[in-house]
C-alpha positions as CSV (number, residue, x, y, z in Angstrom):
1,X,16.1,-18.9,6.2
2,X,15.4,-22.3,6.7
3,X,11.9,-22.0,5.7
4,X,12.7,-19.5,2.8
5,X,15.3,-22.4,1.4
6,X,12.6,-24.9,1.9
7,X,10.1,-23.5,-0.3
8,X,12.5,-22.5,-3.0
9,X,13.3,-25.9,-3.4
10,X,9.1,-26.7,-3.4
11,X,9.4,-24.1,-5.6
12,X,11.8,-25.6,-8.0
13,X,9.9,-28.7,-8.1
14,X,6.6,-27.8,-8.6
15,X,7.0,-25.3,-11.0
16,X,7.0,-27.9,-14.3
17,X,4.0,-29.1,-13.3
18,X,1.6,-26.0,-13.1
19,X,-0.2,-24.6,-15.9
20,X,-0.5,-21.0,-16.2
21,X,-3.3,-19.7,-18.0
22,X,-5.4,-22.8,-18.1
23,X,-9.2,-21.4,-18.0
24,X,-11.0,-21.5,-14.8
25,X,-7.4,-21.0,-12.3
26,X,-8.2,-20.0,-9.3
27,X,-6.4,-18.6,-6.3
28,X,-5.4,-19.5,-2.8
29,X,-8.1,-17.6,-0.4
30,X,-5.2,-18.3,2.6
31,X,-3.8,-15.1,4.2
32,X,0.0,-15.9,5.4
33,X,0.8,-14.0,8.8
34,X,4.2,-13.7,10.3
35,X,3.7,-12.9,14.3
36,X,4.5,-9.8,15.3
37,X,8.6,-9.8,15.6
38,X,11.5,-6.9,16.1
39,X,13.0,-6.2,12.8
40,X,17.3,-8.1,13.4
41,X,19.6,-5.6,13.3
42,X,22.2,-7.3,10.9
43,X,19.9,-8.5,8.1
44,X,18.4,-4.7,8.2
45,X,22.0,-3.1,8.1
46,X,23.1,-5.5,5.3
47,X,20.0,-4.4,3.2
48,X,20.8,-0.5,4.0
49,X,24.7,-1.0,2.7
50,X,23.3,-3.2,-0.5
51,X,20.7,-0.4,-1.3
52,X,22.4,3.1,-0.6
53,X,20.3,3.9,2.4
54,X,21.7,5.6,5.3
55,X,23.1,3.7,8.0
56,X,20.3,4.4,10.6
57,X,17.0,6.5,11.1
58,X,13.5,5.0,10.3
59,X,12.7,1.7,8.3
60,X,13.5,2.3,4.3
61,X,9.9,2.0,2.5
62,X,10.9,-1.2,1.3
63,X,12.1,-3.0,3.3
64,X,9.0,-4.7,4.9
65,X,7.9,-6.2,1.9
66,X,11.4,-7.8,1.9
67,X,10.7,-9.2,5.5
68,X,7.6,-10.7,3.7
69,X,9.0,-12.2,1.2
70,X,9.2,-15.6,3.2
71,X,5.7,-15.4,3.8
72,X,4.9,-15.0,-0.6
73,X,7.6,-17.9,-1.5
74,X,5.3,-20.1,0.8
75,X,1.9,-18.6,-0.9
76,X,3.4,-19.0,-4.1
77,X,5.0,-22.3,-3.9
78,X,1.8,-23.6,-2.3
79,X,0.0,-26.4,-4.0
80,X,-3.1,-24.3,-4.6
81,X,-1.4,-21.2,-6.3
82,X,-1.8,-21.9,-9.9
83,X,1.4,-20.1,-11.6
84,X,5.0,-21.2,-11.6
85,X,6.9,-19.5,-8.9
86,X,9.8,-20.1,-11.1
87,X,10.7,-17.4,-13.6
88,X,8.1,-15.2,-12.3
89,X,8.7,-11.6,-13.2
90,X,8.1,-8.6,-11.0
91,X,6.4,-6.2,-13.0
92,X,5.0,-3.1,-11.4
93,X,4.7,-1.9,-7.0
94,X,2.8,0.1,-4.6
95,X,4.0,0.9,-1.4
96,X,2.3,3.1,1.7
97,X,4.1,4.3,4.8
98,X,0.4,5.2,6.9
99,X,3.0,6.2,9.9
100,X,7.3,6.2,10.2
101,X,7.5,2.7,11.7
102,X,11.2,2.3,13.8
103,X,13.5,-0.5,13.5
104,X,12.9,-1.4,17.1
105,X,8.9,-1.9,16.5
106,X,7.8,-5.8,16.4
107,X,5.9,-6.0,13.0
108,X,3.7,-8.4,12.3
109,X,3.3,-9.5,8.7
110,X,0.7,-10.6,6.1
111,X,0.6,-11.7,2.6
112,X,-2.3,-12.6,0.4
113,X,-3.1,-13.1,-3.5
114,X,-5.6,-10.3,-4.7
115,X,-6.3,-11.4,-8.4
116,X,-5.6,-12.9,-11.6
117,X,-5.4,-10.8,-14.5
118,X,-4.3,-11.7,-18.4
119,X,-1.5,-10.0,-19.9
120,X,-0.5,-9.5,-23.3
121,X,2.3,-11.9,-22.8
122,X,0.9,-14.2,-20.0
123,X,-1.0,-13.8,-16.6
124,X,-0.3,-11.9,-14.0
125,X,-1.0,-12.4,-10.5
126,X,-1.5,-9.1,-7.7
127,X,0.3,-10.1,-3.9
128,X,-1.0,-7.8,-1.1
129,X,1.8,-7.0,2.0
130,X,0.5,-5.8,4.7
131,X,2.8,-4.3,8.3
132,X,0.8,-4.0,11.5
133,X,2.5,-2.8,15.0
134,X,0.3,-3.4,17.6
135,X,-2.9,-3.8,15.9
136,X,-2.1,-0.8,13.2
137,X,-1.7,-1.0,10.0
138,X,1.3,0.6,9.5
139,X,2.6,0.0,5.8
140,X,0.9,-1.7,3.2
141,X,2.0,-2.9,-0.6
142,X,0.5,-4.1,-4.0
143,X,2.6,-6.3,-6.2
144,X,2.5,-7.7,-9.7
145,X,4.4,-10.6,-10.8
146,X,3.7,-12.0,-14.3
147,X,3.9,-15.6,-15.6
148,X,5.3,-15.3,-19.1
149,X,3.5,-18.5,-21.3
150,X,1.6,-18.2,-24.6
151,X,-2.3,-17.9,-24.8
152,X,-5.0,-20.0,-26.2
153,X,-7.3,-17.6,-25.9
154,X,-5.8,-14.9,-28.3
155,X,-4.0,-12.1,-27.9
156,X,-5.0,-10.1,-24.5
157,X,-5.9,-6.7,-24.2
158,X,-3.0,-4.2,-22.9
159,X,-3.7,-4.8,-18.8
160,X,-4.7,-2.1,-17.4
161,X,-2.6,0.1,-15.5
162,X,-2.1,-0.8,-11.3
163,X,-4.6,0.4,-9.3
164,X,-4.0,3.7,-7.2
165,X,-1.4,3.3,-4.6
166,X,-3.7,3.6,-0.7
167,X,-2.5,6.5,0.3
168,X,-1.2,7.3,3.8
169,X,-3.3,9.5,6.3
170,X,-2.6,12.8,5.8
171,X,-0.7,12.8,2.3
172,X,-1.4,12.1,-1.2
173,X,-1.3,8.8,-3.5
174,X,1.6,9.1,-5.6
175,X,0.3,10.2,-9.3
176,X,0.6,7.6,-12.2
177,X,4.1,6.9,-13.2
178,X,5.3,8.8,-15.7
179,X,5.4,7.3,-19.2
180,X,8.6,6.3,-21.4
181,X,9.1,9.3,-23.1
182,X,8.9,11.4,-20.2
183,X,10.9,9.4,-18.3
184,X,13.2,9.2,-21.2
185,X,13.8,12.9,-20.5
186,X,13.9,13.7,-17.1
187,X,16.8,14.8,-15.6
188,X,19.9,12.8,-14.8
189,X,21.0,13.2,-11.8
190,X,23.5,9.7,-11.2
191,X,25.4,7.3,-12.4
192,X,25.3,3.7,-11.2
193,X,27.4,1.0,-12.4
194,X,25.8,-2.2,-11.1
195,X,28.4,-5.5,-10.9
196,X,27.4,-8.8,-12.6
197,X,26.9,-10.3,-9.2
198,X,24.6,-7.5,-8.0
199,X,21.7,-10.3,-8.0
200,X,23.4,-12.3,-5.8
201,X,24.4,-10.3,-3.6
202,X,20.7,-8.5,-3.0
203,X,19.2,-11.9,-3.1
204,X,21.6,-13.0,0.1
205,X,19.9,-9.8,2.1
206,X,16.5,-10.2,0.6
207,X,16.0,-14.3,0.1
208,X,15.2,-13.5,-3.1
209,X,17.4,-16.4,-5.2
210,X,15.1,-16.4,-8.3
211,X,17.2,-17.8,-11.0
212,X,16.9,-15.0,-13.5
213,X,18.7,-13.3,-11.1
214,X,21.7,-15.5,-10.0
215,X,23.9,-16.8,-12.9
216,X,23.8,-16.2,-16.5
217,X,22.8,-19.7,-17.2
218,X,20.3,-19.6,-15.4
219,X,18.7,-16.8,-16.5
220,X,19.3,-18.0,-20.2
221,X,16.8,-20.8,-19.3
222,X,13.9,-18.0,-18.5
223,X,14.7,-16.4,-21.6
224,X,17.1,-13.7,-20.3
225,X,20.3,-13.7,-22.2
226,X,22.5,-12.3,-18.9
227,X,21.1,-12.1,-14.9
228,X,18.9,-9.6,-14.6
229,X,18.6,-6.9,-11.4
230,X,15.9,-7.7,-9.0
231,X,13.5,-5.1,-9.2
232,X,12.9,-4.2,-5.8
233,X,16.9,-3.2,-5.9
234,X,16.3,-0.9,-8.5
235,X,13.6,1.1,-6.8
236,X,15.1,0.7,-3.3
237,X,17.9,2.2,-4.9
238,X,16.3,5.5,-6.6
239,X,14.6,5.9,-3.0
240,X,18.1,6.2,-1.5
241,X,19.3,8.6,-3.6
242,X,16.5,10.7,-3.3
243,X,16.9,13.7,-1.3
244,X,15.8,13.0,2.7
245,X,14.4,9.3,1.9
246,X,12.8,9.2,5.3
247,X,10.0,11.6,4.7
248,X,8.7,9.5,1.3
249,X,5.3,8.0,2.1
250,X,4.1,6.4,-1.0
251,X,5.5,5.2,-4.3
252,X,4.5,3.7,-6.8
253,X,7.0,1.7,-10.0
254,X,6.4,0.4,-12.9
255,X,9.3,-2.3,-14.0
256,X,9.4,-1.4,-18.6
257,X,12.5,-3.6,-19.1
258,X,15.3,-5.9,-17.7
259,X,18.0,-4.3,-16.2
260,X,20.7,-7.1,-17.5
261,X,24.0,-7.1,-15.3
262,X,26.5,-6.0,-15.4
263,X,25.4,-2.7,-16.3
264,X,26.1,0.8,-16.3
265,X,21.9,3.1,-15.3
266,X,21.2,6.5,-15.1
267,X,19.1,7.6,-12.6
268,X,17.0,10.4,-13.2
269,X,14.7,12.5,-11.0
270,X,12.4,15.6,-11.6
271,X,12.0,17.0,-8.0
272,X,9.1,19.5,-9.2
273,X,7.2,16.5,-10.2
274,X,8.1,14.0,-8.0
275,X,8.7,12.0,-11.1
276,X,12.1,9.2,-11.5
277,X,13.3,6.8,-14.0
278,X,16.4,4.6,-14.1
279,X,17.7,4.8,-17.7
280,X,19.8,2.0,-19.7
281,X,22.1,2.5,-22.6
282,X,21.2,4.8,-25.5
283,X,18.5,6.1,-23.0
284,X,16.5,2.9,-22.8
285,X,13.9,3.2,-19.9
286,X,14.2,0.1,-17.0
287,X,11.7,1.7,-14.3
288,X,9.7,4.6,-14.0
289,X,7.9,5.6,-10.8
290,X,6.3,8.5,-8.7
291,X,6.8,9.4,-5.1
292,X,4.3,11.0,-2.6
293,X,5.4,12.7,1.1
């Protein structure tokens, strides 16, 4: 945590100085690795309890790429990484279970940058997690986080959509997310109301303590008018409340729109399809995703 804290502050500090989307940014080629370590027991239940998962049984999906997290906040805040770490917004994921990995299994960890892409309303940058247990790749992810500035250049083309999720020996990529209006009406299947300090209290299990997700205040700097929910919550979430969680193997979310707390979300599943959304007032669409067993 000490190291987490450390490069949120480096974070902090650096951020007003880097320029995103000046031409010719490059990335860091450095690949961050975390030795191979048992997963604690306490941070791992706290994260189950915050998310809805059940109390024991196999690792959730997520949850390595929250061990990992350390290991991006250092990639990120690095001198070399060429986007703000602060105010970045999480914007779409890909996760692959290639085998169940056990809470007791020592997993060692590694994060890397895997291109920069312009958005319509910035650049956006694609983090690669990968899980290994003795020499295995075990679980692997795909992240995209966007850095919200103007362009010089004009007005980008729409990015394209995430690239297909690697799919897990012996099962099936997850399909392409399904899009607003068929999320829109998919159906509802829960009720969440999600408390104002829901931000806070995921970022003290996941070291995630980006300011658009803390205070309102602070998210009012980033443009935000209330905190917004992490994203990773939100899909963590819909996994838990899907029906035997343990057996998913691949999903892949797309993040449409803010989730500002406190709020009251919908969540909405299609088990034919494999298809869920979490829904917003009047039917707005936060996150739409696709799972894969």
């Amino acid at each position: 945590m000490t190291s987490l804290s450390a490069s949120l502050v480096r974070g902090a500090l650096s951020s007003p100085f880097k320029r995103p989307g000046r031409p010719g940014a490059t990335l860091p080629a450095d690949r961050l690795t975390r030795p191979a370590a048992p997963l604690p027991p306490g941070p791992l239940a706290a994260y189950r309890r915050v998310c809805g998962f059940a109390e024991s049984g196999l690792v959730p999906l997520t949850y390595p790429h929250v061990r990992a997290f350390p290991l991006a906040m250092r990639l990120m805040t690095g001198r070399g990484f060429p986007l703000p770490v602060v105010g970045l917004v999480h914007t779409w994921i890909e996760i692959a279970s290639h085998r169940p990995v056990r809470p007791v299994e020592p997993l060692e960890l590694t994060v890397y940058a895997d291109g920069l892409t312009p958005h319509r309303r910035g650049t956006e940058v694609t983090l690669v997690t990968e899980a290994r247990a003795g020499g295995e790749l075990v679980w692997e992810s795909r992240s995209g986080y966007l850095s919200r500035h103007g362009r010089k250049d004009g007005p980008a083309a729409p990015p394209s959509a995430p690239p297909e999720a690697p799919a897990a020996p012996g099962t099936a990529a997850p399909r392409s997310t399904p899009p607003a209006d068929v999320a829109a009406g998919l159906p509802a299947l829960a009720e969440w109301r999600l408390p104002g300090d829901l931000g806070r209290r995921y970022g003290a299990v996941s070291g995630d303590r980006n300011p658009i997700h803390l205070h309102p205040l602070t998210a009012l700097l980033f443009g935000f008018p209330r905190a917004i929910a992490h994203g990773m919550w939100t899909v963590a979430r819909c996994l838990a409340e899907a029906p035997d969680p343990a057996h998913i193997r691949s999903v892949r979310a797309e993040f449409k729109a803010p989730v500002l707390l406190p709020a009251t979300v919908t969540y909405a599943a299609d088990p034919d399809t494999a298809a869920f959304a979490l829904r917003g007032a009047e039917g707005r669409v936060h996150l739409t995703g696709v799972t894969a067993r």
